[in-house]
OpenMM code with the backbone's topology and positions (N, CA, C; nanometers):
from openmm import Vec3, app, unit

residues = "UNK UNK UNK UNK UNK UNK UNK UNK UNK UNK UNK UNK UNK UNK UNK UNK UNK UNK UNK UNK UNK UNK UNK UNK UNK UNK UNK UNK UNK UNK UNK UNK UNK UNK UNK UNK UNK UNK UNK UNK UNK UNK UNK UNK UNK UNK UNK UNK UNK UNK UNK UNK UNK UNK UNK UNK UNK UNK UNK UNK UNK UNK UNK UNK UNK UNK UNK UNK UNK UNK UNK UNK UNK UNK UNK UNK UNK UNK UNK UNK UNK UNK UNK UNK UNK UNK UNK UNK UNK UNK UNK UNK UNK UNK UNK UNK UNK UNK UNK UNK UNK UNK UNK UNK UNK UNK UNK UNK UNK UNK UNK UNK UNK UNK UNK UNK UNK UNK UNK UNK UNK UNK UNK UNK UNK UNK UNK UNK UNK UNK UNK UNK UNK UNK UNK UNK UNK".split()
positions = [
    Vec3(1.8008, 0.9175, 0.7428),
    Vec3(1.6627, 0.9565, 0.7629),
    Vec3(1.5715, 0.8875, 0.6624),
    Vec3(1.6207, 0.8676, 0.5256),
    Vec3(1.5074, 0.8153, 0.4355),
    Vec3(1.5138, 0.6787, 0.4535),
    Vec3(1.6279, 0.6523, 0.5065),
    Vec3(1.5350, 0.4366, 0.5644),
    Vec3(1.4446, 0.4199, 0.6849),
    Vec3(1.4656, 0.5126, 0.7564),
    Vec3(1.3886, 0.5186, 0.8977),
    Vec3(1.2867, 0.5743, 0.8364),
    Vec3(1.2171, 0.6652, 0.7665),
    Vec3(1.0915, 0.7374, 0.7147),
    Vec3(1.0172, 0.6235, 0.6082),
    Vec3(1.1115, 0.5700, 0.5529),
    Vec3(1.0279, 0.4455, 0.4443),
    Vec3(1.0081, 0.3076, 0.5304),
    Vec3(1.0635, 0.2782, 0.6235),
    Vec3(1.0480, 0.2056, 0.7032),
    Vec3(0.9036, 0.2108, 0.7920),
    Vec3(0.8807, 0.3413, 0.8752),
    Vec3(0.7847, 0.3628, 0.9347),
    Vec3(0.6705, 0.3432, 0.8504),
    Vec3(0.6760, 0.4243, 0.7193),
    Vec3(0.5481, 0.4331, 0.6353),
    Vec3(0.5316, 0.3447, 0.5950),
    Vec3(0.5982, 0.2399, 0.5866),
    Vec3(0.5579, 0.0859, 0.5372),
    Vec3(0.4999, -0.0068, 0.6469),
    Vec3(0.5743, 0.0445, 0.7804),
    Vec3(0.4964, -0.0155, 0.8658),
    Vec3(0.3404, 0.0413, 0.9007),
    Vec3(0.3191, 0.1344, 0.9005),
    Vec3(0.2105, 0.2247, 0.8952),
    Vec3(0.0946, 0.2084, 0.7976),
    Vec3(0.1605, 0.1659, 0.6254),
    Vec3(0.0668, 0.1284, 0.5444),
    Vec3(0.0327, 0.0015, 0.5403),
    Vec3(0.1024, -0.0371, 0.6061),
    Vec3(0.0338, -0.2177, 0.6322),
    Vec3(-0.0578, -0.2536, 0.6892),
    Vec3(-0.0517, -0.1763, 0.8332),
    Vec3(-0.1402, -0.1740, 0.9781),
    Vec3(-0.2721, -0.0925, 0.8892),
    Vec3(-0.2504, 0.0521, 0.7975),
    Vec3(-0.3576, 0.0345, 0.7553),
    Vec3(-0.4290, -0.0444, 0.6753),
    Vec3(-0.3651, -0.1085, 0.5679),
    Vec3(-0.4233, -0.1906, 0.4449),
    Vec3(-0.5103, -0.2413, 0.5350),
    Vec3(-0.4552, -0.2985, 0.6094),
    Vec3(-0.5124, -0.4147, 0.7383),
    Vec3(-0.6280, -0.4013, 0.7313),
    Vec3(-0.6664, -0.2573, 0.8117),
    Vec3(-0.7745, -0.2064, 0.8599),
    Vec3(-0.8655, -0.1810, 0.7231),
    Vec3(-0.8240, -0.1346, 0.6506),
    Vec3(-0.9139, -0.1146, 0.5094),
    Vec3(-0.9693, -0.2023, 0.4790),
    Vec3(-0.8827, -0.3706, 0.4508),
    Vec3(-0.9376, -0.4687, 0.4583),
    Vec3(-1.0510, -0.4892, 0.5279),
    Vec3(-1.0468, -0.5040, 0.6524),
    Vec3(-1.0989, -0.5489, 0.7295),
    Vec3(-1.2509, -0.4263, 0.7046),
    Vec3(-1.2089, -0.3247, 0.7259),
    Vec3(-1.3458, -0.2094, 0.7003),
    Vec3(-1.4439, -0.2652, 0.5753),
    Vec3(-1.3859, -0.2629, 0.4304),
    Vec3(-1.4224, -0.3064, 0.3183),
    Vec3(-1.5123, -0.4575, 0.3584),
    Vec3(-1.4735, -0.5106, 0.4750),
    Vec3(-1.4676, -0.6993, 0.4417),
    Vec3(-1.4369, -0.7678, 0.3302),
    Vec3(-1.2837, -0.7147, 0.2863),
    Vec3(-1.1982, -0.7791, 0.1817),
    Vec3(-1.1324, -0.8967, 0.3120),
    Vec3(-1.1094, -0.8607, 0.4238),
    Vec3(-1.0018, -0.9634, 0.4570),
    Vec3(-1.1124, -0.9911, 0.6150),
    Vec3(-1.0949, -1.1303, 0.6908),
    Vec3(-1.1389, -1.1068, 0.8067),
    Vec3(-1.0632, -1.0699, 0.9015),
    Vec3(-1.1108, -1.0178, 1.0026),
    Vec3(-1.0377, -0.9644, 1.0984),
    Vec3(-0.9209, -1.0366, 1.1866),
    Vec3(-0.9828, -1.1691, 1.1797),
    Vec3(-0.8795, -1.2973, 1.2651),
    Vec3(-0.8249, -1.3781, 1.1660),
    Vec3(-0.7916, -1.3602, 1.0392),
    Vec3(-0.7223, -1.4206, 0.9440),
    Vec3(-0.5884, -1.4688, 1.0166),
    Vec3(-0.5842, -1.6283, 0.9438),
    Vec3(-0.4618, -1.6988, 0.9901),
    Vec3(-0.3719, -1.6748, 0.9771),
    Vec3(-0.3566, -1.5813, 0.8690),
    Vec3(-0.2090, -1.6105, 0.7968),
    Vec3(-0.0910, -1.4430, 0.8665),
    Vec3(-0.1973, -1.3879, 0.9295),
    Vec3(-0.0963, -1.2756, 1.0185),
    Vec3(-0.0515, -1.3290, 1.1833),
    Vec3(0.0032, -1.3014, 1.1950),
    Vec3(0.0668, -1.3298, 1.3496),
    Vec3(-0.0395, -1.3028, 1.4615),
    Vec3(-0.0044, -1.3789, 1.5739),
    Vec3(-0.1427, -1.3651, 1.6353),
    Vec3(-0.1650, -1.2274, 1.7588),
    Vec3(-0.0496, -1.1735, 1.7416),
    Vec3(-0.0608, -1.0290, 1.8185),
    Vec3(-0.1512, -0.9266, 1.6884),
    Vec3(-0.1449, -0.9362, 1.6140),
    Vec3(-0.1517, -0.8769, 1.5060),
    Vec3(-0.3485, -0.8923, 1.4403),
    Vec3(-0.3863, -1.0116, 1.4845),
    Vec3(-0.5239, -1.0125, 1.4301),
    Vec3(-0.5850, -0.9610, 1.4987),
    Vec3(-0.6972, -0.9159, 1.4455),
    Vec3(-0.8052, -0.8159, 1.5164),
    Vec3(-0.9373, -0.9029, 1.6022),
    Vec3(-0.9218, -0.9107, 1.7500),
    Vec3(-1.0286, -1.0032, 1.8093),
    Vec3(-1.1337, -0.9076, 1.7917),
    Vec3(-1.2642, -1.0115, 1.7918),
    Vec3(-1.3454, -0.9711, 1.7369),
    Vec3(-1.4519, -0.8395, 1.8957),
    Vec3(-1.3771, -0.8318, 1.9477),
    Vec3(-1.4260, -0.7617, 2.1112),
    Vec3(-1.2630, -0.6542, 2.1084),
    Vec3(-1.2220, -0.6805, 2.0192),
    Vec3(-1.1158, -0.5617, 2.0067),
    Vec3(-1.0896, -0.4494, 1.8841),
    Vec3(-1.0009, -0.4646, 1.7875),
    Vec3(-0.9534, -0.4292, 1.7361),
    Vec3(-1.0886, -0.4079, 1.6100),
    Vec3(-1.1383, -0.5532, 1.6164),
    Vec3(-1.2616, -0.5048, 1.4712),
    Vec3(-1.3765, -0.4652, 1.5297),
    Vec3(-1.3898, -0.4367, 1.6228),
    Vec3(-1.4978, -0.3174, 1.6612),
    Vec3(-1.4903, -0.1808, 1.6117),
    Vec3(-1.3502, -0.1491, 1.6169),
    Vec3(-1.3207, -0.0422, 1.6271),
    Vec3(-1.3222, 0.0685, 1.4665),
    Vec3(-1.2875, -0.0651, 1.3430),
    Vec3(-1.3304, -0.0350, 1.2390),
    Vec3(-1.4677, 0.0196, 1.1939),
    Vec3(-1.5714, 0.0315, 1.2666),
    Vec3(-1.6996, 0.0497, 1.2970),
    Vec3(-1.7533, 0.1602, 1.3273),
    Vec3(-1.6820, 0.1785, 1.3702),
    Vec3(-1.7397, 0.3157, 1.5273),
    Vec3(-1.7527, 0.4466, 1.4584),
    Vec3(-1.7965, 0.5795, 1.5027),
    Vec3(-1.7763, 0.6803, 1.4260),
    Vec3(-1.6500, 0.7553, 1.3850),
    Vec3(-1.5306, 0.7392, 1.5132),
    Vec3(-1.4205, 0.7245, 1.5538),
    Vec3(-1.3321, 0.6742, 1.4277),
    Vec3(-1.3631, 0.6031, 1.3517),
    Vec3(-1.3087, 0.5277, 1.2123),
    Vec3(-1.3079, 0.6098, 1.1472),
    Vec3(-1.3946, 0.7216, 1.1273),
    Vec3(-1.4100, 0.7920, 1.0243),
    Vec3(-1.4375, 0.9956, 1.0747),
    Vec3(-1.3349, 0.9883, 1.1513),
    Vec3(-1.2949, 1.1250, 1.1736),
    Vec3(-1.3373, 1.2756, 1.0762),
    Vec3(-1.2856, 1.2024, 0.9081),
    Vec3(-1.3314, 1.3067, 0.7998),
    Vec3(-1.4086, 1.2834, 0.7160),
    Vec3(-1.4463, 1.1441, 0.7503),
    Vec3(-1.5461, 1.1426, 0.6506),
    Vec3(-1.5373, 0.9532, 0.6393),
    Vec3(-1.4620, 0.9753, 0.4665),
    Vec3(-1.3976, 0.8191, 0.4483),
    Vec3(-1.3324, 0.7488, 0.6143),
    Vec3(-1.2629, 0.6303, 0.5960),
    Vec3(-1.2484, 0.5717, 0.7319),
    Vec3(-1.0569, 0.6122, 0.7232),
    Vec3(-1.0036, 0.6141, 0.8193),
    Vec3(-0.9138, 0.6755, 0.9113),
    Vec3(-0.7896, 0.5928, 0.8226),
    Vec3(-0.7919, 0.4563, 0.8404),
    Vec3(-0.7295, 0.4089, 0.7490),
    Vec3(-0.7074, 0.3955, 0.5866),
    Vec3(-0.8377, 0.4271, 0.5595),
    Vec3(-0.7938, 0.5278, 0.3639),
    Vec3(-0.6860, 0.6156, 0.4177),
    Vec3(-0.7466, 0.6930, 0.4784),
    Vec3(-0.6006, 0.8625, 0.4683),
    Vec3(-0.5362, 0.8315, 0.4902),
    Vec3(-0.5020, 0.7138, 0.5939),
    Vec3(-0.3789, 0.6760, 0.6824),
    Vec3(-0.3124, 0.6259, 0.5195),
    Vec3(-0.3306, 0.5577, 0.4454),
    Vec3(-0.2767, 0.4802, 0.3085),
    Vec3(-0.2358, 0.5780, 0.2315),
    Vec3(-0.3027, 0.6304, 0.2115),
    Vec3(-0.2620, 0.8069, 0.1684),
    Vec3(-0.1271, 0.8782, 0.1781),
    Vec3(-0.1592, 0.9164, 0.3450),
    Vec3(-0.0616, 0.9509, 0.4056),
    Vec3(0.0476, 0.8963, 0.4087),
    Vec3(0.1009, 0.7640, 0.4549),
    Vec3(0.2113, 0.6913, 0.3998),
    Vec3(0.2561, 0.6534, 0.2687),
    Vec3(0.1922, 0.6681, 0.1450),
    Vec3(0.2344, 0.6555, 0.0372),
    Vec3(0.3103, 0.8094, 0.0131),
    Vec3(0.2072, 0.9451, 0.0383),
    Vec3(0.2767, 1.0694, 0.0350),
    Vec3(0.4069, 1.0902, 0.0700),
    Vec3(0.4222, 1.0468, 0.2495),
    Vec3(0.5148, 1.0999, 0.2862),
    Vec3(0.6413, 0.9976, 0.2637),
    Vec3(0.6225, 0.8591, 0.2125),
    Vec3(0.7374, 0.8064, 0.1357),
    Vec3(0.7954, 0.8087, 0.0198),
    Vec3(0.6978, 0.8599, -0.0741),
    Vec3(0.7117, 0.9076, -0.2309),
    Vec3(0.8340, 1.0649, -0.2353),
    Vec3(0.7714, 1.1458, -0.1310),
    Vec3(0.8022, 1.2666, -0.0638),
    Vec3(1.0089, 1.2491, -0.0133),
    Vec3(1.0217, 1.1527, 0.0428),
    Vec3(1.1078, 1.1151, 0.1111),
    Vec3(1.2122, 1.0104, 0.0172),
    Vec3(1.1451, 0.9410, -0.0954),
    Vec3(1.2485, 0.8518, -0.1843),
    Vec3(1.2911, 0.9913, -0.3113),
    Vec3(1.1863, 1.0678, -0.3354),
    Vec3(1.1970, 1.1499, -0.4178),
    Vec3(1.2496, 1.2502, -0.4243),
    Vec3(1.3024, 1.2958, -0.2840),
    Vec3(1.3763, 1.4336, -0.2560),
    Vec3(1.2772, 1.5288, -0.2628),
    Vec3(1.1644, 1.5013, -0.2329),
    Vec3(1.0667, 1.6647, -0.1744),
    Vec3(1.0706, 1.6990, -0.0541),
    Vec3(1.1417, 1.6219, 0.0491),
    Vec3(1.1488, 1.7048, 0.1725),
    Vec3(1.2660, 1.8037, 0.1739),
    Vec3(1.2554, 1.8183, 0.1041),
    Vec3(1.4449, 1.8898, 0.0515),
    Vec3(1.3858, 2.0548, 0.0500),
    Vec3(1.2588, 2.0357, -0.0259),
    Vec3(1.1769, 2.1748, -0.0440),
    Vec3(1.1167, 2.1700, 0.1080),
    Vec3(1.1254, 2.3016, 0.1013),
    Vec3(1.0889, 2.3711, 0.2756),
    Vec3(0.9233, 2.3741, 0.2308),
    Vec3(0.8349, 2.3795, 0.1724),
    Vec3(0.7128, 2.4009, 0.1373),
    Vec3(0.6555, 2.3029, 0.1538),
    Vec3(0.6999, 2.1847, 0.0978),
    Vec3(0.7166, 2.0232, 0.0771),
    Vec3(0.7128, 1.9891, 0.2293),
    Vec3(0.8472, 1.9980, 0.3252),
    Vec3(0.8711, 1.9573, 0.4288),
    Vec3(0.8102, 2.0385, 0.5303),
    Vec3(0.7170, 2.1220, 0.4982),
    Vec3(0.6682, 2.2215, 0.6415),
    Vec3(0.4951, 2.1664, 0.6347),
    Vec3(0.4940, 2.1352, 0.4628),
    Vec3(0.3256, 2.0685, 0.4536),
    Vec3(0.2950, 1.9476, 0.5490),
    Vec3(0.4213, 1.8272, 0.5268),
    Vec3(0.4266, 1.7359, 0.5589),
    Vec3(0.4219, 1.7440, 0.7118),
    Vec3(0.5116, 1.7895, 0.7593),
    Vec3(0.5126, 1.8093, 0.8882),
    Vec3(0.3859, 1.8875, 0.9810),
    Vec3(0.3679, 1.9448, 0.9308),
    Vec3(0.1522, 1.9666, 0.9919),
    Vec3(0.1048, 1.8605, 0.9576),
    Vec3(0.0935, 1.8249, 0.8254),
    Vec3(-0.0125, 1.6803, 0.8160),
    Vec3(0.0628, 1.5879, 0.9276),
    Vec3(0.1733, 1.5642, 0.9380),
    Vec3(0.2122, 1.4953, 1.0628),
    Vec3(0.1894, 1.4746, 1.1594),
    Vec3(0.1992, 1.6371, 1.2304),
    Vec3(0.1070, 1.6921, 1.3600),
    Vec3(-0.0068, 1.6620, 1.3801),
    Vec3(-0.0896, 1.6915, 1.2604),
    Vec3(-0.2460, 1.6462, 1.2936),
    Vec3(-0.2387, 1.4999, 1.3326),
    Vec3(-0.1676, 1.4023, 1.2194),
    Vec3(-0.2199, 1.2544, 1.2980),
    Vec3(-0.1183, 1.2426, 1.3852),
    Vec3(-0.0579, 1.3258, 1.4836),
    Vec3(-0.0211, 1.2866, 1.5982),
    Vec3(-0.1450, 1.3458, 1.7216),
    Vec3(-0.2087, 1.4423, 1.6481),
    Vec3(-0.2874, 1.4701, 1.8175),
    Vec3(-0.4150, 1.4044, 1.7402),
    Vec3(-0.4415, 1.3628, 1.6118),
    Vec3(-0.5701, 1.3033, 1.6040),
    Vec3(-0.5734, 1.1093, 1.6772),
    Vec3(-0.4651, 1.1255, 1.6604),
    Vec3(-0.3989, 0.9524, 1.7623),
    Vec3(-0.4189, 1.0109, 1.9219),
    Vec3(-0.4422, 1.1200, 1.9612),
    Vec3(-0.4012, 1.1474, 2.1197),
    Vec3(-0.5887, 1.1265, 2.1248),
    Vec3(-0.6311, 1.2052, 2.0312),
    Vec3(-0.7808, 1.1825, 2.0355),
    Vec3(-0.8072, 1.0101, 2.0609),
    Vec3(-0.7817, 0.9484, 1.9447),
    Vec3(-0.7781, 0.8644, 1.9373),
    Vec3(-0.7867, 0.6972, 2.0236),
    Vec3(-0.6635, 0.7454, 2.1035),
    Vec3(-0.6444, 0.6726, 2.1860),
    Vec3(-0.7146, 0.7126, 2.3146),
    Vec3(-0.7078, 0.8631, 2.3168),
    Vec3(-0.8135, 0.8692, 2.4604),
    Vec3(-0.9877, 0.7728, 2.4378),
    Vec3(-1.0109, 0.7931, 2.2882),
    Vec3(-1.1394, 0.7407, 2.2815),
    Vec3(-1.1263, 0.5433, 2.3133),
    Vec3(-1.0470, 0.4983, 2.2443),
    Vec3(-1.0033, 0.3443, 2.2463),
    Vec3(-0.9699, 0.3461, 2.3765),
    Vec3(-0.9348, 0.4213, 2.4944),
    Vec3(-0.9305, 0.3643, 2.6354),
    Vec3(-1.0243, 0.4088, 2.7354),
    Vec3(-1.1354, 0.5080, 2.7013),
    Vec3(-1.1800, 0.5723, 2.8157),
    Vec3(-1.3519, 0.5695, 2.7624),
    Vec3(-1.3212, 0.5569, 2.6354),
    Vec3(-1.5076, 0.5994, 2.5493),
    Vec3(-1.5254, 0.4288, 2.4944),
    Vec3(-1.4220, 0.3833, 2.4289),
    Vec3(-1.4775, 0.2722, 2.3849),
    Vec3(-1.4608, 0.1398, 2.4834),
    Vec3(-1.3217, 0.1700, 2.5389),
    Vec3(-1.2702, 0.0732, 2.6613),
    Vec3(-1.2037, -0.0582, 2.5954),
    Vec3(-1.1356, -0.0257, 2.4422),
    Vec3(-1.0974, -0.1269, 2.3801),
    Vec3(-0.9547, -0.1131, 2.3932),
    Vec3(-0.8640, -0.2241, 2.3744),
    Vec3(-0.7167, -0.2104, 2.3671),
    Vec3(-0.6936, -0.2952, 2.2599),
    Vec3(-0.6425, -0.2318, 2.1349),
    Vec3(-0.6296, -0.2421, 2.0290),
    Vec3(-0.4889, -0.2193, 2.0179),
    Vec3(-0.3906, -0.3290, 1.9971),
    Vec3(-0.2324, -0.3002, 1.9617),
    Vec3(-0.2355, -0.2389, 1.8380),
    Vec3(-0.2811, -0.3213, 1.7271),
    Vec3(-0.2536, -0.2305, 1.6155),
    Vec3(-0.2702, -0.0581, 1.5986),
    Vec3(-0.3792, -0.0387, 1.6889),
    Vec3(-0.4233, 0.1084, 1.6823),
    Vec3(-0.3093, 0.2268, 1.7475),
    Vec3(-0.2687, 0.1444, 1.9126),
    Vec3(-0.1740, 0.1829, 1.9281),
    Vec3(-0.0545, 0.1791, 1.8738),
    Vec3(0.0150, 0.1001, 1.7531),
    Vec3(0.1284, 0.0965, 1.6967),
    Vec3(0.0966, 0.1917, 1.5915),
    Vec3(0.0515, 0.1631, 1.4881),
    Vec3(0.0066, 0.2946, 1.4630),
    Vec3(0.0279, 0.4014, 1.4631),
    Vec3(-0.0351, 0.4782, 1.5969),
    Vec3(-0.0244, 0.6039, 1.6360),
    Vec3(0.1114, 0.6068, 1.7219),
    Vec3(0.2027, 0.5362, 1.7547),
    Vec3(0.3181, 0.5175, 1.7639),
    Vec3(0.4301, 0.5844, 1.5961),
    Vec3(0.3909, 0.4932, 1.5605),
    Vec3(0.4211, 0.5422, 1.4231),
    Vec3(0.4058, 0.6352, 1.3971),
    Vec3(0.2952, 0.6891, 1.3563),
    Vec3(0.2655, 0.8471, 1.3393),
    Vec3(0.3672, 1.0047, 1.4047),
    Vec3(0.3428, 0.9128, 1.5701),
    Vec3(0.4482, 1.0040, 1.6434),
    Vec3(0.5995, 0.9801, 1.6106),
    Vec3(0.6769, 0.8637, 1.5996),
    Vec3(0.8038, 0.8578, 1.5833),
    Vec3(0.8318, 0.9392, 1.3821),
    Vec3(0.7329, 0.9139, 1.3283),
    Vec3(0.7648, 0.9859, 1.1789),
    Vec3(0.7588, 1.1585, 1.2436),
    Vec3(0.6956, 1.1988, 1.2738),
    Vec3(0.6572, 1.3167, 1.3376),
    Vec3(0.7888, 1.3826, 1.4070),
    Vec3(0.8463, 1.3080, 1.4721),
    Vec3(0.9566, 1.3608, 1.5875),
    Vec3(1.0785, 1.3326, 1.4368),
    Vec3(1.0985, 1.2090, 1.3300),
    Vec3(1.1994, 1.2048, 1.2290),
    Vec3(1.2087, 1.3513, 1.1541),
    Vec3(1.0663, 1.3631, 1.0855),
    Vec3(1.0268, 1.5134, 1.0228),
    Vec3(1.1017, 1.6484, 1.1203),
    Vec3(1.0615, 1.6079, 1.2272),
    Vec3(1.0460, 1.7804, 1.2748),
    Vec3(1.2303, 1.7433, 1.3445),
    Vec3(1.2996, 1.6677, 1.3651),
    Vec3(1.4791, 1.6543, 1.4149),
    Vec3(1.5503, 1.6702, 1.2838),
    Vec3(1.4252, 1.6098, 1.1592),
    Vec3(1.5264, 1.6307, 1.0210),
    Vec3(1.6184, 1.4399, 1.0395),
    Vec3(1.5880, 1.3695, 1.1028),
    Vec3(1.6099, 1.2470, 1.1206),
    Vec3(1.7563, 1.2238, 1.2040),
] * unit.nanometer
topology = app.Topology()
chain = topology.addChain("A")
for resn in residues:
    res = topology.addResidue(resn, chain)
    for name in ("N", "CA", "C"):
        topology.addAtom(name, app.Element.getBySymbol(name[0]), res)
């Protein structure tokens, strides 16, 4: 369970850095040096950094998201899911960004009309850590 959980959250904190980048305009959105499924066209993916939708609580979606994957891997190399307090916190914060991705994605296909892979991998992510947490891996 803890290579599959540090695995996800690394994939997860990348896709966000990404986006932070890109929010900040530390990095551009179609930068060369990532793969080309992976850059953000500018009628896709970096629109979406924008929108109100980015910023659900406030800060943008991808801060917490950085957050969140540093937590729940620190959580997981460190032996705090071991504590039931630890592992029942985690697992709601889980839940939420699994139905805040259901939000999410309903908005990126039906409100904004964008198809954004990264967004959907992502919230892929979110759900497969979600289903690791709550099977116990």
């Amino acid at each position: 369970m803890l290579a599959v959980l540090v695995t996800l959250c690394t994939g997860g904190f990348l896709i966000s850095g990404y986006f932070v980048g890109v929010t900040f305009q530390w990095v551009k959105p179609d930068t060369h040096w990532l793969p080309p499924v992976c850059r953000m066209g500018q009628d896709t993916c970096s629109v979406v950094v924008f929108t109100r939708q980015a910023r659900i609580f406030g800060p943008p979606n991808a801060v917490l998201g950085l957050l969140y994957y540093l937590l729940l891997a620190a959580a997981a190399i460190g032996g705090g899911l071991d504590e039931p307090f630890v592992r029942l916190t985690l697992l709601g914060v889980s839940a939420t960004t699994v139905g805040l991705g259901l939000f999410l994605t309903y908005s990126l296909l039906f409100v904004l009309r964008v198809r954004c892979v990264l967004c959907f991998t992502s919230h892929m992510v979110n759900l497969a850590l979600f289903v690791v947490l709550l099977t116990g891996g």
